[in-house]
C-alpha positions as CSV (number, residue, x, y, z in Angstrom):
1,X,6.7,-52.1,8.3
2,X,7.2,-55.8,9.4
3,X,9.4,-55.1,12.8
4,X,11.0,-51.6,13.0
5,X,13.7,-53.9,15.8
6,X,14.3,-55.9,12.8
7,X,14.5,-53.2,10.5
8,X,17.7,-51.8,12.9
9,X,19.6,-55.3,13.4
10,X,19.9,-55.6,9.6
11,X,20.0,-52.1,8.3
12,X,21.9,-49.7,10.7
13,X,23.7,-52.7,13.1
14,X,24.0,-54.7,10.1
15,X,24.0,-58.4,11.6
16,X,24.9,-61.3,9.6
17,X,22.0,-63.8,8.8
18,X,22.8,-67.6,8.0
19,X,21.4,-68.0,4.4
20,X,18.0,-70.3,4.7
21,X,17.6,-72.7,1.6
22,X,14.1,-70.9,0.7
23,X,16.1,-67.5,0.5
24,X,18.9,-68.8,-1.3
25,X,16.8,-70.9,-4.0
26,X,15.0,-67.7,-4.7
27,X,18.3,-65.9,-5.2
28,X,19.2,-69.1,-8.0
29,X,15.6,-68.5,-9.3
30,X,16.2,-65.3,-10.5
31,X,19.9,-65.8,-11.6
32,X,18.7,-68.8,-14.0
33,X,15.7,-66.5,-14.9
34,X,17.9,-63.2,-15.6
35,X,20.1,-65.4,-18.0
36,X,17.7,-67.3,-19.4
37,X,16.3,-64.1,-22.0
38,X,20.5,-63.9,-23.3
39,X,19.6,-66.7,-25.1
40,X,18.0,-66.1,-28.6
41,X,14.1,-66.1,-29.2
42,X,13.2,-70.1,-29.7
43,X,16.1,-71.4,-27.3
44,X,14.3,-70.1,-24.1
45,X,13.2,-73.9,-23.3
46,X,12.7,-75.3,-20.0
47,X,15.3,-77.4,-20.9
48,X,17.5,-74.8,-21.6
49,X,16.5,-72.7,-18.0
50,X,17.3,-76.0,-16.2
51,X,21.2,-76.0,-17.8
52,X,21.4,-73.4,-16.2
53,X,20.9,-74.5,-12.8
54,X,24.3,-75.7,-11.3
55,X,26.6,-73.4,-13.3
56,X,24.6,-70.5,-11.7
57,X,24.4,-72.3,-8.3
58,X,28.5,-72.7,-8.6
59,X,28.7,-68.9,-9.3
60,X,26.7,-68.4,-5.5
61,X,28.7,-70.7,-4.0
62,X,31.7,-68.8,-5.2
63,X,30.2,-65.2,-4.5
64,X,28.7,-65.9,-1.1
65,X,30.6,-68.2,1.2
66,X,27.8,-68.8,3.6
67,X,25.9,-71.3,0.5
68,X,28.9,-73.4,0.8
69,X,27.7,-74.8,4.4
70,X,24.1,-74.7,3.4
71,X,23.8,-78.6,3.2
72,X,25.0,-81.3,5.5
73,X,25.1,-84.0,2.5
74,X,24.5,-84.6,-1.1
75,X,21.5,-86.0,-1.3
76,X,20.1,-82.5,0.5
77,X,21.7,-80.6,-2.3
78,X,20.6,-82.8,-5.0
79,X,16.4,-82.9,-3.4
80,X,16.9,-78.6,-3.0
81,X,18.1,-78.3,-6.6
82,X,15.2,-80.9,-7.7
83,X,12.7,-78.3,-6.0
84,X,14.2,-75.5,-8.0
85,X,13.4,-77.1,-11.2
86,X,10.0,-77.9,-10.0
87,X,9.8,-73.6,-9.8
88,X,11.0,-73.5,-13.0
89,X,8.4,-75.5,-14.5
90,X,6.0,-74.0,-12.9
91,X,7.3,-70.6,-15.0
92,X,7.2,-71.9,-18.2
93,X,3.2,-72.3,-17.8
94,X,2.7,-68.9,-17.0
95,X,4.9,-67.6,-19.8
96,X,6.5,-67.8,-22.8
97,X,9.7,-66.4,-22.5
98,X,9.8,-66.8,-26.4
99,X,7.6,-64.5,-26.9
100,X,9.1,-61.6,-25.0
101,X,12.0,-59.6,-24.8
102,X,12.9,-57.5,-21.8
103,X,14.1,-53.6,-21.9
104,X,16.0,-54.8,-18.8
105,X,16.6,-57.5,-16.3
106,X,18.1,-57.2,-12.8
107,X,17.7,-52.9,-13.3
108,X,18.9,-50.8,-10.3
109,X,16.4,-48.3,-10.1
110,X,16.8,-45.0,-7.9
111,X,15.2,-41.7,-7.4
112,X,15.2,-38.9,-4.8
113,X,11.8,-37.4,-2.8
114,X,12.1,-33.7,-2.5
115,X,13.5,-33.1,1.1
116,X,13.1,-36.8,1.7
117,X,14.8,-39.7,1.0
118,X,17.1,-41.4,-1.9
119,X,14.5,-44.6,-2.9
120,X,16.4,-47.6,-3.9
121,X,15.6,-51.2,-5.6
122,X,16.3,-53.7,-8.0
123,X,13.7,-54.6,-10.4
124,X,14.0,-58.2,-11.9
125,X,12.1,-57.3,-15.5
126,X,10.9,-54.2,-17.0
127,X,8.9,-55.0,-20.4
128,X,8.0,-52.2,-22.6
129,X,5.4,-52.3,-25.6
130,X,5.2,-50.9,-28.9
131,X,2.7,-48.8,-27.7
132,X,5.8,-47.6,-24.9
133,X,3.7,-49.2,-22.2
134,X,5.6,-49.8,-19.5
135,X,5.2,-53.5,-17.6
136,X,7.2,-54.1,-14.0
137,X,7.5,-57.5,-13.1
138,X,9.1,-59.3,-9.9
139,X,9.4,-63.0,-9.6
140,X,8.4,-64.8,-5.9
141,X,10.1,-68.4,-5.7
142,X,7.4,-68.7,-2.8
143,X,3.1,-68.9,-2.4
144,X,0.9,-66.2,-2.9
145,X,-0.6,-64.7,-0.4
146,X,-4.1,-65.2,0.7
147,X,-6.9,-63.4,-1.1
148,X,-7.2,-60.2,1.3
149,X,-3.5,-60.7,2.2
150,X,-1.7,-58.6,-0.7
151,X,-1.5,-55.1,0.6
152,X,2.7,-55.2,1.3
153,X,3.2,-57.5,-2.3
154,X,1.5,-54.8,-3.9
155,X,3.4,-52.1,-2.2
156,X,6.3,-53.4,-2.7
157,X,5.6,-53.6,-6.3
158,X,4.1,-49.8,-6.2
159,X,7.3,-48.8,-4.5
160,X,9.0,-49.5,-7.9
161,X,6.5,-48.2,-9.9
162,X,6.8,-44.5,-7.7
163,X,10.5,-45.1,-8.7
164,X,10.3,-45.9,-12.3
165,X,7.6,-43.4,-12.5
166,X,10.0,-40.4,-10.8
167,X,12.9,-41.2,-12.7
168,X,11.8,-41.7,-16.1
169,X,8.2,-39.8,-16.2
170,X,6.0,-42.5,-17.3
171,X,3.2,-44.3,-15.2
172,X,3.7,-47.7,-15.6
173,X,0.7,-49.4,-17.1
174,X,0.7,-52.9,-15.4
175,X,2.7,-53.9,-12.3
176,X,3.1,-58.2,-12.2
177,X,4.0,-60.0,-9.3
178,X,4.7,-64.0,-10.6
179,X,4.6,-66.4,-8.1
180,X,6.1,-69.9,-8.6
181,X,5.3,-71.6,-5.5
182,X,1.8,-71.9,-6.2
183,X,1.7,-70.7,-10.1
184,X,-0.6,-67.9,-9.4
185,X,0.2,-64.3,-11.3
186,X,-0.6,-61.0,-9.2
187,X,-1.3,-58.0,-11.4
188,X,-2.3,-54.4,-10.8
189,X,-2.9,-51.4,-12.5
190,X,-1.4,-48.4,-10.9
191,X,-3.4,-44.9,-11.2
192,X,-1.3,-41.5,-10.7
193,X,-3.2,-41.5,-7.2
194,X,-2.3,-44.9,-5.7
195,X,1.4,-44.0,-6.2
196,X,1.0,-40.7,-4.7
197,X,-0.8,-41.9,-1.9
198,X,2.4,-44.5,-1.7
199,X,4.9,-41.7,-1.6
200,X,3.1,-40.3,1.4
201,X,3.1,-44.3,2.6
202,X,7.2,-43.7,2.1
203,X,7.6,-40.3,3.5
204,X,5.4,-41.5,7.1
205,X,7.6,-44.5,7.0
206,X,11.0,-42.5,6.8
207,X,9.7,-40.1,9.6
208,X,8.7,-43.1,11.4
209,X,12.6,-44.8,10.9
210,X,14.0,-41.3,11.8
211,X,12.0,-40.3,14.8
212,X,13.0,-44.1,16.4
213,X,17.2,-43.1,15.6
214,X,16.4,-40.2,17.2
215,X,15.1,-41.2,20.4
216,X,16.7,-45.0,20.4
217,X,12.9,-46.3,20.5
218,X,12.9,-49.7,17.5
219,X,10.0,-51.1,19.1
220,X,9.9,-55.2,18.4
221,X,6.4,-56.5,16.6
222,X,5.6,-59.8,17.5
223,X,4.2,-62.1,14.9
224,X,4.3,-65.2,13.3
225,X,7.1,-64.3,11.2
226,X,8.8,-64.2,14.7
227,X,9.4,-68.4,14.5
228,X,12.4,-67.6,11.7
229,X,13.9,-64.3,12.6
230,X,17.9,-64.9,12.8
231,X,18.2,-62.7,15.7
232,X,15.5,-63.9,17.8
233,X,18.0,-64.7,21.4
234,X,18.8,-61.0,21.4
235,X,15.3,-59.2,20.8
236,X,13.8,-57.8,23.9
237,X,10.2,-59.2,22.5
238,X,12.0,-62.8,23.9
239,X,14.2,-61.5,27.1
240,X,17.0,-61.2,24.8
241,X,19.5,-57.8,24.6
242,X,20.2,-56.2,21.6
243,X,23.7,-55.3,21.3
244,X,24.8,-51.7,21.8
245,X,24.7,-49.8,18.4
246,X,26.9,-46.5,17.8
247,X,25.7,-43.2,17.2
248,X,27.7,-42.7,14.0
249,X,25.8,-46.0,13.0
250,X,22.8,-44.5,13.5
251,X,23.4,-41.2,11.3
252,X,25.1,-42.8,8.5
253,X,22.2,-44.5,8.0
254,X,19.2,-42.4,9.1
255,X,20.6,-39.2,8.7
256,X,19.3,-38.3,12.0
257,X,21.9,-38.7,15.4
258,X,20.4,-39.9,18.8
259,X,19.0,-37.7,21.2
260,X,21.9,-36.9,24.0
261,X,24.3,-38.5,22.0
262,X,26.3,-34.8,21.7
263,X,25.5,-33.6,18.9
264,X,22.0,-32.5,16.5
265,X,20.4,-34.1,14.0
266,X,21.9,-34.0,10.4
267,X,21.2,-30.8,8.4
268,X,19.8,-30.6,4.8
269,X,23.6,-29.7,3.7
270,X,24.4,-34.0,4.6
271,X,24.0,-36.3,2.2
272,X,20.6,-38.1,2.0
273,X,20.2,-41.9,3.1
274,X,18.3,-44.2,1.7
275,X,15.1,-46.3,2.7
276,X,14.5,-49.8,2.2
């Protein structure tokens, strides 16, 4: 949806990106957050989320190698960590985490469109009532958008409802985007309708991804978001030239092999890919 060109360097050539220090301060966000609910009901303190802060960040440095190199000296470390508390903060006056506790945190949800594709994601909380409501929330270490602005949060968020609402047969009841940048909390109701019209959103999209493998056609779109793309000296939207990308590449992950490439696309008997 943002840059089908995009969409092929990371997903079917698979180029590495340098980790930015927004990215990776949202990936300790939700770390800290995550662990913060195995603590028992009354010991979810600020205090207690901020402990948590360089033991977690030591655990990324160890799993990722790219956060090692992420800052030239200490004092940038020690400012970037300073900012993640800030976030923090900023979550403990939108909620009590004393006052819930999560069916799940971190849950990898999937589910498979009839003679479409495998949907996968990661949900950060699911909180489920008494009443067996079901609540999906997502945490944003970054701003809201602007009013008028929040069609792709919300479908992002309505993408995992359609999941959650495949797999397990139950419309979610509220879907909660929680921004810490700004403080601001994003909700939406779904209806049976909006998430049917997003599956049609998902199955266009799909069609879209799989007509482009087909003919070789990832047409670059130009925007603001343009300024911190990691590949932006080899798009064609700046004179660059993408690097050559195998068939096989292609139909591992579209399901679908290039036009003239020798052979058709895949058949309903190959395994279905996923969409992301």
């Amino acid at each position: 949806m943002q840059c089908p060109q995009l969409f092929r360097f990371r997903s079917i050539d698979r180029l590495p990106e340098p980790p930015s220090e927004a990215a990776t301060r949202g990936t300790l966000i939700h770390a800290v957050l995550e662990r913060l609910y195995d603590a028992p009901l009354g010991e979810r303190t600020l205090a207690a989320a901020v402990a948590l802060l360089r033991p977690q960040w030591a655990v990324l440095q160890e799993t990722d190698e790219r956060c090692v190199d992420l800052f030239d000296d200490e004092a940038s470390e020690r400012a970037w960590l300073l900012g993640a508390e800030q976030l923090l903060a900023t979550y403990f006056t939108l909620e009590d985490p004393n006052r819930l506790e999560p069916e799940s945190r971190e849950l990898r949800v999937e589910t498979e469109l009839e003679q479409g594709p495998a949907m996968r994601g990661i949900v950060d909380r699911i909180d489920v009532a008494p009443d067996g409501a079901v609540r999906v929330v997502d945490y944003k270490s970054g701003k809201s958008p602007r009013e008028g602005y929040e069609g792709s949060a919300l479908f992002q968020m309505r993408f995992y409802g359609l999941v959650l609402w495949r797999e397990r047969g139950v419309l979610p009841k509220m879907l909660q985007l929680v921004y810490l940048g700004d403080g601001r909390v994003l909700r939406a109701e779904p209806t049976q309708r909006e998430l049917e019209i997003t599956e049609q959103k998902v199955r266009s999209l799909w069609a879209s991804i799989q007509d482009a493998a087909r003919t070789g056609q990832w047409s670059p779109r130009r925007s603001r978001l343009c300024d911190w793309c990691a590949h932006k000296t080899i798009c064609p939207a700046f004179g660059g030239t993408p690097p050559e990308v195998s068939p096989e590449q292609v139909e591992r992950t579209t399901g679908v092999r290039p036009a003239g490439s020798g052979a058709g696309a895949a058949t309903d008997a190959e395994p279905r890919h996923e969409t992301i």
